[in-house]
C-alpha positions in Angstrom: -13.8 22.5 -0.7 -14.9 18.8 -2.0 -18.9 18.0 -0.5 -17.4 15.4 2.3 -15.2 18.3 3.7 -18.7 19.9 4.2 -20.6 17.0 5.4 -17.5 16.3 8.1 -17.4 19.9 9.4 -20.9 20.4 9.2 -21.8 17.1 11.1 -19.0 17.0 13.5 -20.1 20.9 14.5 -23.6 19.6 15.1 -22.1 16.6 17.3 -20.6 19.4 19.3 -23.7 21.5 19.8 -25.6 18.1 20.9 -23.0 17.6 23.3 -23.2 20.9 24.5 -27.5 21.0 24.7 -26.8 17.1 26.6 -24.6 19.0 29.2 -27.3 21.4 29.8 -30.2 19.4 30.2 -28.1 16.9 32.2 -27.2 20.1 34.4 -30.9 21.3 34.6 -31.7 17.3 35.5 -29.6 17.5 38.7 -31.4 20.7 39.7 -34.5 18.9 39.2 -33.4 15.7 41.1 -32.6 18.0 43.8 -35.7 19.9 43.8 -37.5 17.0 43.8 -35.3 15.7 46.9 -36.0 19.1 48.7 -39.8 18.8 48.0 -40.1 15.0 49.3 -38.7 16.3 52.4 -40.9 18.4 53.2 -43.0 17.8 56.1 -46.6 19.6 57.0 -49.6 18.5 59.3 -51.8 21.0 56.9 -54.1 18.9 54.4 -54.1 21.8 52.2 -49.9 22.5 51.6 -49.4 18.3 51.5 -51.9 18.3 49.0 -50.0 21.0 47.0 -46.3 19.5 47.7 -47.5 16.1 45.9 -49.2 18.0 43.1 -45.3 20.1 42.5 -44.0 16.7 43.6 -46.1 15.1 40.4 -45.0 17.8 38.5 -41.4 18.3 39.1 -41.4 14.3 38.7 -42.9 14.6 34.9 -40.3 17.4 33.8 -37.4 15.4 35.5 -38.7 12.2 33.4 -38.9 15.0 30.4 -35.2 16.3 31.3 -33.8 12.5 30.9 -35.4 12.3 27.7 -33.7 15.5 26.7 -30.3 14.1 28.0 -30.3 10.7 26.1 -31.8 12.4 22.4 -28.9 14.5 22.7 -26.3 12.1 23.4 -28.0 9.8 20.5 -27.7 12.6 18.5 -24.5 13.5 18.9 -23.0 10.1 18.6 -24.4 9.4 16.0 -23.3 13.1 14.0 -19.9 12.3 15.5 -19.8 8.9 13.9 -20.6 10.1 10.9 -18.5 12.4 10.5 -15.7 10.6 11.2 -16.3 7.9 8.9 -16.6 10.7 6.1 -13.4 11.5 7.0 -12.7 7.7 7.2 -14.2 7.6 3.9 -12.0 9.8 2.2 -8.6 8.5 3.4 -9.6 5.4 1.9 -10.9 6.1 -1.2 -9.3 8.0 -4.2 -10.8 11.4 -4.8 -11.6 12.5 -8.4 -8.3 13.9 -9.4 -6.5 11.2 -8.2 -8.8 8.7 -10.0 -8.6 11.0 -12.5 -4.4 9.9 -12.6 -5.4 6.4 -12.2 -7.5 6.5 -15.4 -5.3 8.5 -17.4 -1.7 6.6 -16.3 -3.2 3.0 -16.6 -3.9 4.1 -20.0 -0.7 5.5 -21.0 1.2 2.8 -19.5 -0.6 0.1 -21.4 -0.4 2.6 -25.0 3.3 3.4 -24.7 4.0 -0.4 -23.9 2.3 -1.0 -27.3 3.9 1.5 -29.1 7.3 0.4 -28.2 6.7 -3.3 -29.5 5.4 -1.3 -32.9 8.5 0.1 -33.1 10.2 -3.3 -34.5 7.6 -3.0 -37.2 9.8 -1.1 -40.1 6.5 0.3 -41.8 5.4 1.9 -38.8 8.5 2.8 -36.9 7.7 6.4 -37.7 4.6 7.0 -36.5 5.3 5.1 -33.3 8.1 7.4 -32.4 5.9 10.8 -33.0 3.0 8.5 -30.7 5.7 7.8 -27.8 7.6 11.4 -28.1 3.2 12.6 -27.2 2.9 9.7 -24.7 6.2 10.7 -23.1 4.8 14.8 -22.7 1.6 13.3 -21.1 3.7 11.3 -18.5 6.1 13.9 -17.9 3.4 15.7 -16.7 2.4 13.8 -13.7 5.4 14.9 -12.0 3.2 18.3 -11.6 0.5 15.9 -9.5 0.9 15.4 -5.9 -0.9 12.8 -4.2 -4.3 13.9 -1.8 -3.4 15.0 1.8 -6.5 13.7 3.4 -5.3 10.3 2.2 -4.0 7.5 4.8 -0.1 7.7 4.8 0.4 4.4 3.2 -2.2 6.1 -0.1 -0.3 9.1 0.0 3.2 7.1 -0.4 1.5 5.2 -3.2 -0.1 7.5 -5.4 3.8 9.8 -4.9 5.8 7.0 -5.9 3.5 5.9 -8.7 3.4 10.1 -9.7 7.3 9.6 -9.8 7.8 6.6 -11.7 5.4 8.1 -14.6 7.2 11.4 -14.8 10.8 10.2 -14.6 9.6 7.3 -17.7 8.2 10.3 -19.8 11.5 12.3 -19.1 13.8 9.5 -20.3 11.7 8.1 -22.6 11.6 11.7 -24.2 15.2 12.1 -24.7 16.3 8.3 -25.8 13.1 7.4 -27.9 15.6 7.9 -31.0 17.6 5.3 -29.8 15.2 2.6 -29.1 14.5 2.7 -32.6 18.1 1.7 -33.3 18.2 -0.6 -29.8 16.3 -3.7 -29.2 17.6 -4.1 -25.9 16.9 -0.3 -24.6 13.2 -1.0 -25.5 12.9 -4.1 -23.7 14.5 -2.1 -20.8 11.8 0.4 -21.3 9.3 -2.3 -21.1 10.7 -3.7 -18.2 10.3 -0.3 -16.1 7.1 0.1 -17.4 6.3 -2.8 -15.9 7.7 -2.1 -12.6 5.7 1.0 -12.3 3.2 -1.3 -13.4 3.9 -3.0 -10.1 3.1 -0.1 -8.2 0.0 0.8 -9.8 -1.5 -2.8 -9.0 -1.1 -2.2 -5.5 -2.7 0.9 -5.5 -5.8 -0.4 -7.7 -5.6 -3.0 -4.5 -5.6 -0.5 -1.6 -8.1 1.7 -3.1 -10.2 -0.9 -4.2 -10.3 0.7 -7.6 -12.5 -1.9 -10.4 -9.6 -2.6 -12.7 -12.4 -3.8 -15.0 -13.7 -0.7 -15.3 -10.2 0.8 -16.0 -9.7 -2.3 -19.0 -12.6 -0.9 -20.8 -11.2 2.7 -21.0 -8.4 2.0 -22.7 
């Protein structure tokens, strides 16, 4: 379990228990308010019991101001756990957790390698070693069909980060089985380059949603 599941049940089980301790003192308040109702009414012509009624009345008064105290720290307390915990919850439906940043890293830089391994491939001297480089490309991106995208993500993320998973795994699989051809096949390689590019597409907007530095993603290339 990741540190913000913890911190959200943690704080939202606190808000719960402040909630609870505001319900009490609010209950023992009303017992108070009506103590203190009960004691005002009291009448007495004897000096010595008025004279003891104010001093319960001064009393009951201090721990009623006490009580309200209790009530509103509570309350503060609560909304303010409740708050955060839901904008830790908030938090990680917004924001790519580390595997998925983890597939952002790795897929921006195997998009951008295989794109340049497919232009080498017009290079005659080369040719060789870019095929053996794309057929290794290829097994990485076939492999992102075993990813699935967070489930505490928003609905929109989740459909993201799938469709992105899918384009990447369906271009290693084809480009694992026809990357003999595109040796042979100018046009099948600017295809290639063209689908690239659409799943391309797809990971702009996620770097958009997310928020993700694409600066940051330039220099791990």
């Amino acid at each position: 379990m990741l540190l913000l599941d913890w911190v959200f049940i943690a704080t939202l089980s606190s808000a719960i228990l402040f909630a609870l301790f505001s319900l009490f003192w609010l209950f023992r308040l009303f017992q108070t308010r009506q103590h203190l109702g009960e004691l005002s009414h009291v009448k007495t012509k004897n000096a010595r019991k008025r004279k003891k009624i104010r001093r319960k009345i001064k009393k009951t008064t201090v721990k009623r101001k006490k009580q309200r105290r209790n009530v509103i720290a509570c309350l503060v307390l609560a909304l303010c756990l409740c708050t955060t915990a839901f904008y830790s919850r908030y938090y990680q439906a917004t924001n790519l957790g580390e595997r998925d940043s983890d597939g952002i890293v790795q897929g921006y830089y195997l998009l951008n390698e295989t794109i340049n391994q497919i232009n080498r491939l017009s290079e005659n001297n080369n040719s060789e070693k870019a095929e053996n480089n794309l057929r290794e490309l290829a097994a990485k991106l076939s492999s992102f069909g075993m990813r699935g995208a967070d489930g505490r993500l928003t609905t929109e993320g989740q459909r993201l980060l799938s469709r992105y998973y899918n384009q990447v795994k369906e271009l290693g699989l084809n480009l694992n089985n026809q990357s003999s051809e595109m040796i042979e096949n100018p046009q099948t390689r600017e295809e290639y380059i063209q689908v690239i590019q659409k799943t391309q597409v797809t990971q702009k907007k996620i770097i958009d949603y997310f928020k993700v530095n694409e600066q940051a993603l330039q220099q791990k290339k």
